[in-house]
PAGULUM-992594 format. One record per residue (C-alpha): residue in three letters; x, y, z; residue number from 1. Coordinates in Angstrom, 2 decimals. Example, Ala and Ser with C-alpha at 12.3 -4.5 7.8 and 13.67 -1.06 7.14 Angstrom:
REM PAGULUM-992594
     r        xx        yy        zz     k
   ALA     12.30     -4.50      7.80     1
   SER     13.67     -1.06      7.14     2
//
This chain:
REM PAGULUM-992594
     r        xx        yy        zz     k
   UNK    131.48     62.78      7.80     1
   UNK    134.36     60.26      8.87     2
   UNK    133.32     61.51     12.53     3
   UNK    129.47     59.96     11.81     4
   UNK    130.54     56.87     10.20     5
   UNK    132.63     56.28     13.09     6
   UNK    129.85     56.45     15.54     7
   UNK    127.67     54.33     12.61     8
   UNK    130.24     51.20     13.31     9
   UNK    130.27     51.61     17.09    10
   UNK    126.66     51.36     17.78    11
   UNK    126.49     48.51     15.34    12
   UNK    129.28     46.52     16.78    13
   UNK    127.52     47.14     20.31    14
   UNK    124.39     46.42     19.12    15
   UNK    125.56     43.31     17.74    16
   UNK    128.49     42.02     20.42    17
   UNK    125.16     41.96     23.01    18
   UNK    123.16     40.00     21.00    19
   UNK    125.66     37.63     19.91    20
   UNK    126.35     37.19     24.26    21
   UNK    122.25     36.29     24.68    22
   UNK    122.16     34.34     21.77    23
   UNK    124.66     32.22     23.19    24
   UNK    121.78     29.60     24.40    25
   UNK    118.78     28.61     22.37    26
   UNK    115.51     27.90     24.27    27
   UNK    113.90     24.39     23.93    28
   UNK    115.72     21.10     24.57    29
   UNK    118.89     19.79     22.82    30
   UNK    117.88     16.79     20.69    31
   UNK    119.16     13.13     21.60    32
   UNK    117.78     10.17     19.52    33
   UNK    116.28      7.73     21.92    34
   UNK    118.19      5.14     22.63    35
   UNK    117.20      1.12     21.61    36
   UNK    116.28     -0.23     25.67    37
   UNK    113.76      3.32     25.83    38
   UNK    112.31      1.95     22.26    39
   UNK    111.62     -2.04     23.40    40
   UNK    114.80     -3.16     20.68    41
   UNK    115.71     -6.72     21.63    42
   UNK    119.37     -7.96     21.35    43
   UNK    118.36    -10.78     18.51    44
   UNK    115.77    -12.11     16.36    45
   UNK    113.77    -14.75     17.16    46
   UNK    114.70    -16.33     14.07    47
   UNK    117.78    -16.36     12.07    48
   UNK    121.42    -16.45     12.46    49
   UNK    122.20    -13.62     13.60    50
   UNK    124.77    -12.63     10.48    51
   UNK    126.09     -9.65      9.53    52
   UNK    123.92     -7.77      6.99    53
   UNK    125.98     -7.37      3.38    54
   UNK    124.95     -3.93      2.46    55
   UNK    125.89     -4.60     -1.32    56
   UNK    123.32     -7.64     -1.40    57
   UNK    121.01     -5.69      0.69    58
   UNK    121.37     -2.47     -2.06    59
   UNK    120.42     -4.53     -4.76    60
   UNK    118.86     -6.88     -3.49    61
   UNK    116.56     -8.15     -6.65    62
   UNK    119.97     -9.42     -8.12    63
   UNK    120.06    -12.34     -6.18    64
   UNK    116.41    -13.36     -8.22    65
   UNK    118.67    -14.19    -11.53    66
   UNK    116.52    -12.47    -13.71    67
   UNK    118.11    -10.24    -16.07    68
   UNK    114.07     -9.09    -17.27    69
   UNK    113.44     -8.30    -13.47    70
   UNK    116.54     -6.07    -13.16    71
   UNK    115.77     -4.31    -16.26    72
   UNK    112.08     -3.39    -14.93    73
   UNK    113.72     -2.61    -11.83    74
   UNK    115.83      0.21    -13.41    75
   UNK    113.03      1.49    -15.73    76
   UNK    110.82      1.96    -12.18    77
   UNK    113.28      3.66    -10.76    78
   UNK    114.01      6.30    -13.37    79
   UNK    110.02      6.75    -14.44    80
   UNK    107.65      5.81    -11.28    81
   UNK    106.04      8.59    -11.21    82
   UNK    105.76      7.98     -7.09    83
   UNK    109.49      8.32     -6.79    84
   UNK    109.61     11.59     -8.86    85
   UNK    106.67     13.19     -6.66    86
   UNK    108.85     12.08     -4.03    87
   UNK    111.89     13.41     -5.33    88
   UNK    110.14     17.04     -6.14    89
   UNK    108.88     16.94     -1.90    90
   UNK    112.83     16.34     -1.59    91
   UNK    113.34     19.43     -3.15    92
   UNK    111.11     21.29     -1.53    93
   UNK    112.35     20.48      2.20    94
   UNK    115.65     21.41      0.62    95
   UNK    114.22     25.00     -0.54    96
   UNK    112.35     25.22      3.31    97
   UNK    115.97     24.39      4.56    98
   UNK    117.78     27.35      2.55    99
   UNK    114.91     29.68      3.53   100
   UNK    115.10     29.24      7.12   101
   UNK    119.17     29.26      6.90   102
   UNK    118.18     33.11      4.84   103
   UNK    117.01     34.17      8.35   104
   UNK    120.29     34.59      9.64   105
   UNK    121.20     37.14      7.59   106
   UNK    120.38     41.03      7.08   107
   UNK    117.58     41.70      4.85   108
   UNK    118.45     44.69      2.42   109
   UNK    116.48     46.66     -0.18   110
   UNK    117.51     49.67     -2.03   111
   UNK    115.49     52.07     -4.11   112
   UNK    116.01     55.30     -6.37   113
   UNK    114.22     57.56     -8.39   114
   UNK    114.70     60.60    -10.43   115
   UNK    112.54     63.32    -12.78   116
   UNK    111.94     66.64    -13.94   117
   UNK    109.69     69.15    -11.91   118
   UNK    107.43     71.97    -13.00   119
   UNK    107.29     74.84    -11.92   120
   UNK    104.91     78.04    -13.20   121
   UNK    105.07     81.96    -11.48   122
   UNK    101.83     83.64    -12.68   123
   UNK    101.95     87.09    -14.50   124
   UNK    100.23     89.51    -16.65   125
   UNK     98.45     89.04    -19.67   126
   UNK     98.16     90.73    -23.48   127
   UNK     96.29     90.41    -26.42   128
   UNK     98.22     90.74    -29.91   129
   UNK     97.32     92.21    -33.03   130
   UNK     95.53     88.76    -34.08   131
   UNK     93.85     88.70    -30.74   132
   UNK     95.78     85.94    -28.93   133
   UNK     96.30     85.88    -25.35   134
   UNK    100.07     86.34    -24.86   135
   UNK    100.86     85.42    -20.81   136
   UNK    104.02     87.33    -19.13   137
   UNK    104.00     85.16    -16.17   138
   UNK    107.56     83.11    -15.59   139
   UNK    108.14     79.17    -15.82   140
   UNK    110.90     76.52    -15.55   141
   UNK    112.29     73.07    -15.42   142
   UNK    113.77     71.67    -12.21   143
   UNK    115.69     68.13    -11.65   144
   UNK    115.19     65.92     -8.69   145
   UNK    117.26     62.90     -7.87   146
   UNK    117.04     60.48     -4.63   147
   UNK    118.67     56.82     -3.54   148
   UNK    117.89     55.19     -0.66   149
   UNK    118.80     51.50      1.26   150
   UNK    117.29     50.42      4.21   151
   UNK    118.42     46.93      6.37   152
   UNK    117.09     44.75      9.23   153
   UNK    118.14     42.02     10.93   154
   UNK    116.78     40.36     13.56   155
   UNK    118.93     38.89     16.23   156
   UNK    118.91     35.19     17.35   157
   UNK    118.47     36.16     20.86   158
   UNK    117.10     32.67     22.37   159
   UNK    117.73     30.89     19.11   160
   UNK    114.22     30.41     17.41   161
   UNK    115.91     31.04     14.44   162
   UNK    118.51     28.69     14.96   163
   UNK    116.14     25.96     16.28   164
   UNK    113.88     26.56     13.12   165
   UNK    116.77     25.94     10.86   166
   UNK    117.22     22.85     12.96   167
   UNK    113.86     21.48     12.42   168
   UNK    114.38     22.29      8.76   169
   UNK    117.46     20.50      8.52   170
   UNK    115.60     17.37     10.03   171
   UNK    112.66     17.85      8.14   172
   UNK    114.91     17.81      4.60   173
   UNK    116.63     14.15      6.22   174
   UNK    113.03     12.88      6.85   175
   UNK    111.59     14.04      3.22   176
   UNK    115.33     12.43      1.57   177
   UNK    114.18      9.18      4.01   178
   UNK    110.58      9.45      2.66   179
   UNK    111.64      8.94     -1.02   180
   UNK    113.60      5.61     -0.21   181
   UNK    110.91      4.44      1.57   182
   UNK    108.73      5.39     -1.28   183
   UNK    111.07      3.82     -3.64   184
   UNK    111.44      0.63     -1.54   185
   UNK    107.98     -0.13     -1.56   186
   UNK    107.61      0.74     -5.48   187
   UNK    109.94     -2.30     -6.02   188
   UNK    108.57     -4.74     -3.47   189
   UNK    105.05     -4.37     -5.92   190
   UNK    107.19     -4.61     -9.10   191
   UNK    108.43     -7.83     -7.68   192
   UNK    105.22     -9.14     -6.18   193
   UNK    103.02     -8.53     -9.45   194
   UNK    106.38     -9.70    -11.82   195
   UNK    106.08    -12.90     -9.69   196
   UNK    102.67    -12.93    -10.27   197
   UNK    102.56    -12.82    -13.76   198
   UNK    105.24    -15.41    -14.11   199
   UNK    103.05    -17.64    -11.35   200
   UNK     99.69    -17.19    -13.76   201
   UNK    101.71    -17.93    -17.24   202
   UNK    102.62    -21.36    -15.05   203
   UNK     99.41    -22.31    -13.73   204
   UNK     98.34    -21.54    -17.38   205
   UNK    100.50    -23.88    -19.06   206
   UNK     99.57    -26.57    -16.04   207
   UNK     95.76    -25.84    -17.07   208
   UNK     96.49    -26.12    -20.87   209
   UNK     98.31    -29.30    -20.44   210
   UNK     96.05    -30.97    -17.79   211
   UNK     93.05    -29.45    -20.36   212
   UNK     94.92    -31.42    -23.23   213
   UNK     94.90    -34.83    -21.06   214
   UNK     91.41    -34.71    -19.76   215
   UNK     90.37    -33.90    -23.52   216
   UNK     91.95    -37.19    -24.28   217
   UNK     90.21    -38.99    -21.17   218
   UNK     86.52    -37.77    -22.39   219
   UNK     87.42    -39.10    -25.92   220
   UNK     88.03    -42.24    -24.42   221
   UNK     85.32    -42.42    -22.03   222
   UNK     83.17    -40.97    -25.42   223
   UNK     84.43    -44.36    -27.16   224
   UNK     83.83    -46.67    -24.61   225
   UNK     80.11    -45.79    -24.20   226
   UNK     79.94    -45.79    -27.98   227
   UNK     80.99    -49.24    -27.66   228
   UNK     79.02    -50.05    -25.00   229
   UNK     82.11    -50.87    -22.34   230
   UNK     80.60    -48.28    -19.77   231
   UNK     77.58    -45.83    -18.95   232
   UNK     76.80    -42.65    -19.58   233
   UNK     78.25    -41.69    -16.37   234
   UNK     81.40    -41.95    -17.49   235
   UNK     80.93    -39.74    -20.22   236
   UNK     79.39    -37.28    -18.16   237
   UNK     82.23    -37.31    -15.49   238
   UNK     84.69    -36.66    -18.13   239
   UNK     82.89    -33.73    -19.79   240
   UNK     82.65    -32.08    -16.27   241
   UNK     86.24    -32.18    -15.19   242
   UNK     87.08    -30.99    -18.63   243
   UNK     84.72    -28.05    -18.38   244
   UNK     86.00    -27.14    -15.14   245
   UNK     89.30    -27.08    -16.40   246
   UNK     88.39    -24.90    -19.10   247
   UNK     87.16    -22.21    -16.35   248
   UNK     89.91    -21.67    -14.84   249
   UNK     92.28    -20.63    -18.27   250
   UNK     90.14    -16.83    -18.06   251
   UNK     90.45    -16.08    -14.82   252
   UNK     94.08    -16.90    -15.26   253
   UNK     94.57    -15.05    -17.96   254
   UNK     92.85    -11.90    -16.45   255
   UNK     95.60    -12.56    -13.39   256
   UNK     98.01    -12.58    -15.72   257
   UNK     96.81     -9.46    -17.24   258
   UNK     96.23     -7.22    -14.32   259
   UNK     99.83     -8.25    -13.31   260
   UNK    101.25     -6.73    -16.57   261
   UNK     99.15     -3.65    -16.30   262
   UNK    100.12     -3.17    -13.17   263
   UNK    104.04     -3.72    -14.14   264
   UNK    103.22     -0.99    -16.93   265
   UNK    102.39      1.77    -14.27   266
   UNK    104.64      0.77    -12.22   267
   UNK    107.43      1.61    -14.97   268
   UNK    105.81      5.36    -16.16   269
   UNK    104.38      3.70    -19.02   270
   UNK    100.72      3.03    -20.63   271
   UNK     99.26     -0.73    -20.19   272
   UNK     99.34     -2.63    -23.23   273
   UNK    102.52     -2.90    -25.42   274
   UNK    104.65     -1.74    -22.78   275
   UNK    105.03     -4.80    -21.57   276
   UNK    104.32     -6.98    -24.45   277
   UNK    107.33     -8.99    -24.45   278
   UNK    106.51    -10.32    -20.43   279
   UNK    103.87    -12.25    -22.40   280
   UNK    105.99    -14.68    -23.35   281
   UNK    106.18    -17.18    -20.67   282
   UNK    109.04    -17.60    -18.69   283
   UNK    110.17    -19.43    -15.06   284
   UNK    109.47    -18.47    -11.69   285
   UNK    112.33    -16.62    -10.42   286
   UNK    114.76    -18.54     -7.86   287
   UNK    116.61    -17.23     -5.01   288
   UNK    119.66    -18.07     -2.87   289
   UNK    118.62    -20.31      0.26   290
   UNK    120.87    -17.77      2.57   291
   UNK    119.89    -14.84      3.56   292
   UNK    121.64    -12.41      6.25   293
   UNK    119.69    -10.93      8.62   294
   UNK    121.97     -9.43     11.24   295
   UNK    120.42     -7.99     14.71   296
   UNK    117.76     -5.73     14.66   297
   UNK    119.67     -2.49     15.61   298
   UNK    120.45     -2.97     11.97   299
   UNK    117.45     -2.93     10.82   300
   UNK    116.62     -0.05     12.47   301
   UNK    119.72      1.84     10.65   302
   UNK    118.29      0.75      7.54   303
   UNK    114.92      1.11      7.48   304
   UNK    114.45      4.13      6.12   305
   UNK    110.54      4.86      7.50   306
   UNK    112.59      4.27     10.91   307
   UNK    114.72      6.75     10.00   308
   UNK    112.16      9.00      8.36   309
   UNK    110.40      8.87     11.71   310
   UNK    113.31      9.63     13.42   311
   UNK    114.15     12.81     12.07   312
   UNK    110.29     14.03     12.59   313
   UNK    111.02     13.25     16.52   314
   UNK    113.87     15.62     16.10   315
   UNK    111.84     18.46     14.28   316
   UNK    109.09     18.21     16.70   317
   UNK    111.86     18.71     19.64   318
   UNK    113.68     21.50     17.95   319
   UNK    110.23     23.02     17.16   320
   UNK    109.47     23.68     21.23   321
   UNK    112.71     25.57     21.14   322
   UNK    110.62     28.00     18.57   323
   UNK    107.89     28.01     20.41   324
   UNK    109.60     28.80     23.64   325
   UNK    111.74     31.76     22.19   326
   UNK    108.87     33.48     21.60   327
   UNK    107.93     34.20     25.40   328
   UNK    111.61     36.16     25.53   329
   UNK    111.99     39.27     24.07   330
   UNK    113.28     39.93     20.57   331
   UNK    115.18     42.17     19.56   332
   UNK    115.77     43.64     15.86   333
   UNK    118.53     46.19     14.04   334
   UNK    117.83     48.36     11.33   335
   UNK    119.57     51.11      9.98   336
   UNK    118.83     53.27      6.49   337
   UNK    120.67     55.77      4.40   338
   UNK    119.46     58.50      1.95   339
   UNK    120.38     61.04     -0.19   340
   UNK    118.54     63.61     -2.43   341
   UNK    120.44     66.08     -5.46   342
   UNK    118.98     68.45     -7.54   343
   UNK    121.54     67.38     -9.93   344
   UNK    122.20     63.73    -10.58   345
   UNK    126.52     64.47    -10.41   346
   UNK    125.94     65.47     -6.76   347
   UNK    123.50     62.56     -5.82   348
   UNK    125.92     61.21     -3.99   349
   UNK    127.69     64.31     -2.16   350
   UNK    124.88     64.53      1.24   351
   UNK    124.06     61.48      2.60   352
   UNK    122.05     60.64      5.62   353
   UNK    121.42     57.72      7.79   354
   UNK    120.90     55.96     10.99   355
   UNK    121.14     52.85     12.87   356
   UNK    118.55     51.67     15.29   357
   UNK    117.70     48.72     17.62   358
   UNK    114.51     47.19     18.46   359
   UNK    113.50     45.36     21.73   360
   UNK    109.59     43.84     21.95   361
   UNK    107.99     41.41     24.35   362
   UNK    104.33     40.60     24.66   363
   UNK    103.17     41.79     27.75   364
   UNK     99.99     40.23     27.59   365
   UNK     98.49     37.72     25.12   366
   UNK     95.68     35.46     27.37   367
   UNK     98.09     32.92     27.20   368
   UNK     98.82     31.91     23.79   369
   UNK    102.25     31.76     23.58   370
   UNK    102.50     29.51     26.72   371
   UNK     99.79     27.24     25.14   372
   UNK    101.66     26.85     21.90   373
   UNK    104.67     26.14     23.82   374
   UNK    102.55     23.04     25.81   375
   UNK    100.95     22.09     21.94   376
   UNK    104.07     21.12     20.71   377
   UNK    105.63     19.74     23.64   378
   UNK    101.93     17.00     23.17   379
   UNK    103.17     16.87     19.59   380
   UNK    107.02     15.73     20.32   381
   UNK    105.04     13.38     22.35   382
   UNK    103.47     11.85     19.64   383
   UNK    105.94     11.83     17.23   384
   UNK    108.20      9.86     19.88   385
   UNK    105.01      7.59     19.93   386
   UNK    105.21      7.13     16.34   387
   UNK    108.93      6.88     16.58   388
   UNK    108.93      3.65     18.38   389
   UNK    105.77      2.42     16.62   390
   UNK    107.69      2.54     13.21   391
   UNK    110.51      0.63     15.04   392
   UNK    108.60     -1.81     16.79   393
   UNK    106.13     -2.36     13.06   394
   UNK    109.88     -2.96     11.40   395
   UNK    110.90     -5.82     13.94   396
   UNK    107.43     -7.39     13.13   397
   UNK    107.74     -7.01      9.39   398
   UNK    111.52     -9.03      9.66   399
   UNK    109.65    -11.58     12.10   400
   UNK    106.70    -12.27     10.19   401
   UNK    108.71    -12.23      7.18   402
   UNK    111.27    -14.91      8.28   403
   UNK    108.05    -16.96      9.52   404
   UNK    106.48    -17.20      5.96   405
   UNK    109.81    -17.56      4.35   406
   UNK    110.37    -20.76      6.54   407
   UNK    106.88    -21.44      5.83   408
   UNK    107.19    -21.42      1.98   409
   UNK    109.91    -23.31      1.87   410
   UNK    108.36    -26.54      3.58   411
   UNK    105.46    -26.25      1.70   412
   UNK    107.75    -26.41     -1.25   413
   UNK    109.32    -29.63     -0.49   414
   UNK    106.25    -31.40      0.71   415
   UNK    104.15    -29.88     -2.56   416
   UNK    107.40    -31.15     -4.64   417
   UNK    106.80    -35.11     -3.24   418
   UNK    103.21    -34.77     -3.90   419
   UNK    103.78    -33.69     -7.08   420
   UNK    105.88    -36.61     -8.03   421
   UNK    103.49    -39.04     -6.11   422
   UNK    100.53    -37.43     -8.01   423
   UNK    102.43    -37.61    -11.18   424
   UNK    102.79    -41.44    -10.79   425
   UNK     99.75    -42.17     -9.44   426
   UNK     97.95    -40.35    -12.46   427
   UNK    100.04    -41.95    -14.96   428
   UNK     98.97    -45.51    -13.68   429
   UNK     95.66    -44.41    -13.23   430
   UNK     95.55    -43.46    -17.33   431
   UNK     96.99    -46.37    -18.27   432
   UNK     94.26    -48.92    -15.95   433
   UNK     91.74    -47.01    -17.60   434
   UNK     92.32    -47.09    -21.06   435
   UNK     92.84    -50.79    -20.52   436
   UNK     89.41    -51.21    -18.96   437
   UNK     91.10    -52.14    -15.37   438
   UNK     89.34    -49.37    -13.88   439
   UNK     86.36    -47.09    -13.78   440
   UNK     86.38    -43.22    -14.51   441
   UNK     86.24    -41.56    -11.06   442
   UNK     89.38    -43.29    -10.20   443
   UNK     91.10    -41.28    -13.28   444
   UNK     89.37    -38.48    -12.59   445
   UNK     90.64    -38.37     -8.64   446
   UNK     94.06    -38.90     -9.64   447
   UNK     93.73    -36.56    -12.38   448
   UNK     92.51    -33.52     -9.72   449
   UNK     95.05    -34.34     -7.27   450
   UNK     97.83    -33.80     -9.90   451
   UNK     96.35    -30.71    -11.13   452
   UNK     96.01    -29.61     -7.31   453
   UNK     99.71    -30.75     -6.78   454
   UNK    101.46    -28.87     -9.68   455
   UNK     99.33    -25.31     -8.90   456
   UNK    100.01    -25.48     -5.16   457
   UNK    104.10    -26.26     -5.95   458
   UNK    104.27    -23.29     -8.48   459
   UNK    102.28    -20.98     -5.44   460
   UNK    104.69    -22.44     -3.18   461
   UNK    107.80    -21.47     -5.49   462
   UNK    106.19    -18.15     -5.94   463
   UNK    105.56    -18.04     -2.40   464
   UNK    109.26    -18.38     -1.42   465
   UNK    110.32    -15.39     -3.83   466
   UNK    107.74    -13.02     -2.34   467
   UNK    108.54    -14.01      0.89   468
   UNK    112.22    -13.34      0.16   469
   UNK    111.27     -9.56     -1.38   470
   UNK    109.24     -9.47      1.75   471
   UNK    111.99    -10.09      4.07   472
   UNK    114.81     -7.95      1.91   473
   UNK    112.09     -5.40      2.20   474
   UNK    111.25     -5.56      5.59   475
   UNK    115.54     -5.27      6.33   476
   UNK    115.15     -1.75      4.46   477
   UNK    117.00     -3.20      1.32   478
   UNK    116.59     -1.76     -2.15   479
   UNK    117.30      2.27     -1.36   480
   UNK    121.06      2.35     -0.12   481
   UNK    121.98      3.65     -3.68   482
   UNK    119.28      6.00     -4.87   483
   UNK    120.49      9.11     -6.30   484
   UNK    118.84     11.79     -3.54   485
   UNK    119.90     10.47     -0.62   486
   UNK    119.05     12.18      2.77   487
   UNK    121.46     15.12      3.81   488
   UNK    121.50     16.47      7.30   489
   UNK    124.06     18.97      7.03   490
//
């Protein structure tokens, strides 16, 4: 018995040393992320200083808004979007694909056992009794029967497709962790962009209300005057017409406003309607500090996270010709089994037998599939290295065009904030002639458009500068550096 185990752990150990030795290199190419001059990176922005990115203001970036009701949204979205928790349950699942292909490694065992009572009749004569029954005088018995068995394989890593499919899974589990930030970046850049929104249509709607209140006044007037027989009809008419348009605009305001705080309702994992009661009560446009750090964009490129994401598929594509490859070598398998059968379950265990074997295959012949699966994904590590440095170069457009309508909003805001005061002056002067007879209607009514014009296009402006901000904090891959699954590539 000791004799047979013996030879058991030699031809296992020999078996096993020699596959270990081929195993030693794994078809397919070893991995290197490209570098920035084979992507097109430049050194610098076009615009910008140049600073170095602060990766705490970048985390949190909606902070820097000042508006405590923003952050609070901001933390219900992230806890109950229910885009971030699909996301977060295809993070698991890369992480399950991971541990399976890691499972490969190792020996696959199974056991079974089973155990009864046997039958067994000898046939004899036969006799009738006194009563007439038929009495047999054949012979029968009982007999137990009791058997365990285990049985193992394990296939060897000879040209590592195992090793390389791991690989890909590993870098398939970084891309999916990468796939929920960018999912949960772009779930806040809406939250922001429809909370700006609603606060832009409460202030257009207090504008409207206000300039509706004033031009109710002027057709009063211009009422009273043709009463008295101080002007024409026209006048009257003019009036009632810029009053009426003002009164169209206060419904499709209000629907803005509404769809915004729907929207904000989803956004949060709730139902439209009271969730988000309280946001009906008007409040400011948020404001934002005038500096913003953009650094170079090799930083950018660290953290975007759809950079990253697309990173990681270039790697699984790579490690995934090493698969393919592998399977034009051989392969080569171990299995082994033991067994043992009692009559009596206290002996079960007293004869056992068993055996060890290897297993070497290689397709002969196959028309050339395996060689054309090899040249498929080589054409698909292509394209993911296509789609690589598409996702970089898209990023350094999203931080350029962002910059540009940052920039952009801000001049509009200072221009739109002198002709509001102008406006505001002109108007007031323009009231006051009027009611005093010193001049006619259309006058009022011009200066009373151009205000109305100038206070709607500042508060788009100011609303305009905070979305451009999000936009740019966005497009710098701010807003995921804390979130609770974070990528792992061990």
């Amino acid at each position: 018995m000791t004799e047979c185990k013996e030879k058991v752990r030699y031809r296992i150990s020999w078996i096993s040393g020699t596959a270990l030795m081929l195993s030693a290199c794994a078809a397919g190419p070893d991995y290197h992320a490209p570098q920035t001059g084979a992507l097109g990176v430049p050194g610098t922005y076009s615009q910008g200083d140049g600073a170095a990115l602060n990766e705490a203001d970048l985390a949190q970036w909606w902070t820097r808004l000042n508006d405590p009701v923003l952050t609070g949204l901001i933390d219900q979205a992230v806890t109950n979007n229910l885009d971030i928790v699909q996301a977060q349950a295809r993070l698991r699942q890369a992480r399950e694909s991971l541990r399976q292909a890691n499972a490969s490694f190792l020996p696959q065992v199974s056991a079974s056992g089973s155990g009864g009572k046997n039958y067994r009749s000898q046939a004899g004569g036969t006799r009738v009794d006194s009563s007439g029954n038929v009495i047999s005088t054949g012979a029968s018995n009982w007999s137990s029967s009791y058997s365990a068995s285990a049985s193992a394989s394990w296939q060897i890593d000879l040209f590592g497709e195992l090793s390389r499919s791991a690989e890909a899974a590993r870098a398939d589990l970084a891309a999916s962790g990468y796939d929920l930030a960018n999912v949960r970046m772009t779930i806040l850049s809406e939250l922001v962009t429809n909370y700006v929104g609603a606060r832009l249509a409460q202030e257009q709607l207090k504008v409207a209300r206000e300039t509706q209140a004033i031009q109710q006044d002027n057709y009063k007037i211009a009422d009273w005057r043709l009463q008295a027989g101080l002007v024409s009809s026209l006048d009257e008419q003019q009036a009632k017409a810029q009053l009426a348009q003002t009164n169209a605009t206060i419904p499709q305001l209000e629907a803005s406003l509404r769809g915004s705080l729907n929207r904000i309702a989803v956004l949060t994992g709730q139902a439209p309607g009271e969730a988000t009661r309280a946001l009906e009560t008007p409040a400011a446009i948020p404001t934002a500090s005038t500096q913003i750090a953009t650094g170079i964009p090799a930083d950018t490129l660290r953290q975007r996270p759809d950079v990253r994401s697309a990173e990681r598929a270039l790697a699984a594509a790579t490690a995934r010709i090493g698969v393919a490859q592998a399977q034009l070598y051989p392969s080569l398998s171990i299995s082994g089994n033991l067994g043992t059968t009692s009559n009596a379950f206290s002996d079960l265990f007293s004869l056992i037998t068993g055996g060890v074997f290897g297993n070497v295959a290689q397709t002969i012949f196959d028309g050339g599939r395996l060689r054309s699966q090899v040249r498929s994904q080589k054409a698909a590590t292509d394209a993911a290295f296509a789609a690589y440095k598409q996702s970089v170069l898209g990023a350094l457009e999203d931080v350029e065009n962002a910059m540009a309508s940052l920039s952009s909003a801000r001049l509009r805001k200072a221009e739109f904030a002198t002709a509001y005061e102008a406006s505001n002056n002109a108007a007031i002067m323009a009231r006051s002639q009027y009611q005093a007879g010193l001049t006619d209607f259309q006058t009022l009514s011009t200066s009373e458009t151009t205000l109305l014009n100038a206070r709607n296009s500042l508060a788009s402006a100011q609303s305009d500068e905070v979305l451009a901000i999000a936009q740019l904090y966005n497009a710098l891959g701010g807003g995921w550096q804390s979130v609770d699954n974070r990528p792992n590539e061990q």
